[in-house]
C-alpha atoms as one frame of an Amber mdcrd trajectory, in Angstrom:
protein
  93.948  68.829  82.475  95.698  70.630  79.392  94.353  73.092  79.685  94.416
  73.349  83.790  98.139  73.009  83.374  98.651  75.926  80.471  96.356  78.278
  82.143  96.231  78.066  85.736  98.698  78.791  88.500  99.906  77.014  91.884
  97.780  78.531  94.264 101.023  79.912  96.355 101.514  82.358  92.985  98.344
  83.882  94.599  98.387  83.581  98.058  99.461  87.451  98.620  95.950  88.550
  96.945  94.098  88.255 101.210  93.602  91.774 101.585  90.590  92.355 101.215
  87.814  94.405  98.904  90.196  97.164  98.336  92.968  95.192  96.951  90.934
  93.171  94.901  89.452  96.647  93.253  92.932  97.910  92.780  94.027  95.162
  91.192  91.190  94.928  88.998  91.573  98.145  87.868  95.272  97.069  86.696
  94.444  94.044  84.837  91.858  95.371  83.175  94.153  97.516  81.390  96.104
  95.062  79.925  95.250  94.527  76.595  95.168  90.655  76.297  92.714  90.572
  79.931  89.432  91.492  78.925  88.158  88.768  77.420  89.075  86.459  79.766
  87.642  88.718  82.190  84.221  89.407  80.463  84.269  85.381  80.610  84.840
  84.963  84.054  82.294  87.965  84.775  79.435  85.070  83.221  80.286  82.933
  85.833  78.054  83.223  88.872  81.254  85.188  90.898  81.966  88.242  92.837
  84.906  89.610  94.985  88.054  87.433  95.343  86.956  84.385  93.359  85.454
  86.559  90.322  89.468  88.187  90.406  90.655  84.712  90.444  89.096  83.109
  88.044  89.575  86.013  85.711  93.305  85.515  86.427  92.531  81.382  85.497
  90.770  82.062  82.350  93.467  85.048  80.879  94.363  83.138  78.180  98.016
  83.873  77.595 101.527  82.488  78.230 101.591  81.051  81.826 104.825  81.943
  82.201 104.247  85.723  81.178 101.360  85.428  83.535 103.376  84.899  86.470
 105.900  87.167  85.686 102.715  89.824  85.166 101.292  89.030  88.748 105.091
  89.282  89.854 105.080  92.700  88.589 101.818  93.313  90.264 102.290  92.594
  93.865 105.601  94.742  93.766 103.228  97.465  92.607 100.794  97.164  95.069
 103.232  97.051  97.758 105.241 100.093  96.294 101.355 101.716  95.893 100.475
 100.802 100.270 103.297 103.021 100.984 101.839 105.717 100.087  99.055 104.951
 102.410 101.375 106.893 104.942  99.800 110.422 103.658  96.143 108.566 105.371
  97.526 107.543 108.591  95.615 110.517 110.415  91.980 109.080 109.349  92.531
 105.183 110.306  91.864 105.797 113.776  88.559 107.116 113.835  86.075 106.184
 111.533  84.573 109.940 112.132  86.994 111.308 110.187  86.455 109.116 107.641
  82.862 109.486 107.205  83.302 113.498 107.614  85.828 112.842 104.818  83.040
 111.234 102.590  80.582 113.998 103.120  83.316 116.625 102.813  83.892 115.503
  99.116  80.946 115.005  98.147  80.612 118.840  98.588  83.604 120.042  97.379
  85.109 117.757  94.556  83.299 117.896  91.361  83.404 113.924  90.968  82.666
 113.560  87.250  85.948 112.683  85.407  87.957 112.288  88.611  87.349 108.631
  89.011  87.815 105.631  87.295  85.673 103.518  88.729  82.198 102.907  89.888
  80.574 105.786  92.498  79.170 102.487  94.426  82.350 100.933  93.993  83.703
 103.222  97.192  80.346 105.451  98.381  79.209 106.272 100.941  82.761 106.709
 102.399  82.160 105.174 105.414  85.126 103.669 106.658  89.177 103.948 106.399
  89.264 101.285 103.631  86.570 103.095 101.688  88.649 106.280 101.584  91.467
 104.355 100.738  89.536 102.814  97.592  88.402 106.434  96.924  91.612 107.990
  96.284  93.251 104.718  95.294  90.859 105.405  92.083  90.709 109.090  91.851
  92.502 110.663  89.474  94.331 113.335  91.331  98.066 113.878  91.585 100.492
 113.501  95.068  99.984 117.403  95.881  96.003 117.540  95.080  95.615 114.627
  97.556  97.309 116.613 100.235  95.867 119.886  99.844  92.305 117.865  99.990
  93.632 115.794 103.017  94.590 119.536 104.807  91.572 120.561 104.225  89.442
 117.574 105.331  91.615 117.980 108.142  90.453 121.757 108.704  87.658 121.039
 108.318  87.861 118.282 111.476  89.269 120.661 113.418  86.649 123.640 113.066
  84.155 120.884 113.820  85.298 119.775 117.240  86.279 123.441 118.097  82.335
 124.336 117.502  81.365 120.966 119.404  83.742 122.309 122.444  82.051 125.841
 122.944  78.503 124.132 123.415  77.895 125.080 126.888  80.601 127.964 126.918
  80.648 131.718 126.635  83.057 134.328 125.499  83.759 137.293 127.923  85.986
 140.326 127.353  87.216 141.985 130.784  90.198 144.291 132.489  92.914 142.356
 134.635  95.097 144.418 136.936  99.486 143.780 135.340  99.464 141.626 138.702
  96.338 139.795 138.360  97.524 138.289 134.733 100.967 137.880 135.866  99.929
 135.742 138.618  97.367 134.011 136.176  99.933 133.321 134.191 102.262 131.331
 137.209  99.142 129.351 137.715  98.841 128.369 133.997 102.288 127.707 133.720
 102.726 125.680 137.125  99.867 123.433 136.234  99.905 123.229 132.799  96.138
 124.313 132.126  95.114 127.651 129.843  94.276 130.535 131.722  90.192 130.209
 131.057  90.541 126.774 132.665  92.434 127.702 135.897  89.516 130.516 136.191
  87.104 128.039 135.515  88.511 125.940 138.283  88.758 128.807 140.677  85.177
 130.261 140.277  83.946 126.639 140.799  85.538 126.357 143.980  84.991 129.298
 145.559  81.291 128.517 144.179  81.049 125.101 146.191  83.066 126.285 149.468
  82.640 130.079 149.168  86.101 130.186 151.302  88.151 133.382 150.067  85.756
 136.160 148.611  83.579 136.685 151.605  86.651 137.715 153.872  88.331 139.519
 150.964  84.762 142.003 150.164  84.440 142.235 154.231  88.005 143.769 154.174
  87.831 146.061 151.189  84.443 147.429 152.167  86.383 148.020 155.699  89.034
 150.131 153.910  88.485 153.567 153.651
């Protein structure tokens, strides 16, 4: 009881720690740092624990002031909150976990990984999700500008992608329109808000299924002289 009393805090000192694996790897990484945490931690590791209640009890067993303990984990949520707003700079990848998992392969081509990360490779691979990107970069040890020039191109990448996926079924032709012919092209893009290869598309397929205008139209210039 002592001991209990010394060492461990009320449990609303640690309610804020719900937020799942990432969190709990973050803040791992920060106590681990400190120079009085590791043994505590390496004795809490012996224990039978994983996740949130191997993180806990580490925090139980750190042997040091309770007082200074509190005002450590004090100090740490304001950091972790301070370090979620930079989560802003992800926003793009959250809603589709495609992105996320093209992020993961992207890379693991293009980013030589050795000495970039401080933690684990199974700690956050395979990227497969929003939080595991998030853990990624979380650990890696790139600056504010590297992680948006890698983000922009990730993003290029994305882009190129679903530009290749849209010309499945699609050809490119190269032909002569008459001044008049593209100006009126042009009134129908603009009136209906649609490129000009998709008003074409949309007139070839109707004249296709009801064959209305172009019959009449050849009649008459094969009539002229």
């Amino acid at each position: 009881k002592q001991r209990e009393a010394e060492q461990f805090l009320p449990a609303k000192h640690l309610e804020w720690i719900n937020e799942g694996i990432r969190q709990i790897e973050w803040l791992n990484s920060r106590l681990k740092v400190h120079p009085t945490f590791s043994r505590s931690a390496q004795t809490a590791t012996r224990a039978v624990l994983t996740g949130k209640d191997l993180l806990i009890a580490s925090i139980d067993l750190w042997d040091i002031n309770i007082t200074n303990k509190s005002l450590f984990l004090n100090d740490l949520e304001s950091s972790w909150i301070e370090h979620k707003k930079g989560d802003k700079q992800f926003q793009w990848f959250e809603d589709e976990e495609q992105k996320c998992l093209l992020a993961g392969k992207w890379i693991n081509k293009n980013i030589q990984l050795d000495g970039i990360i401080s933690i684990q490779l199974s700690a956050y691979q395979p990227i497969e999700n929003y939080e595991n990107l998030l853990i990624f970069f979380d650990h890696s040890k790139l600056d504010h500008y590297q992680k948006i020039l890698y983000i922009d191109k990730i993003k290029k990448s994305w882009h190129q992608q679903k530009y290749r996926e849209n010309l499945v079924g699609k050809g490119q032709y190269n032909f002569i329109l008459s001044d008049k012919a593209i100006a009126r092209l042009d009134k129908l893009s603009d009136t209906y808000e649609f490129s000009r290869a998709k008003i074409l598309d949309i007139l070839l397929k109707m004249e296709s299924e009801q064959n209305r205008y172009l019959p009449e139209r050849i009649s008459l210039l094969k009539d002229e002289p």
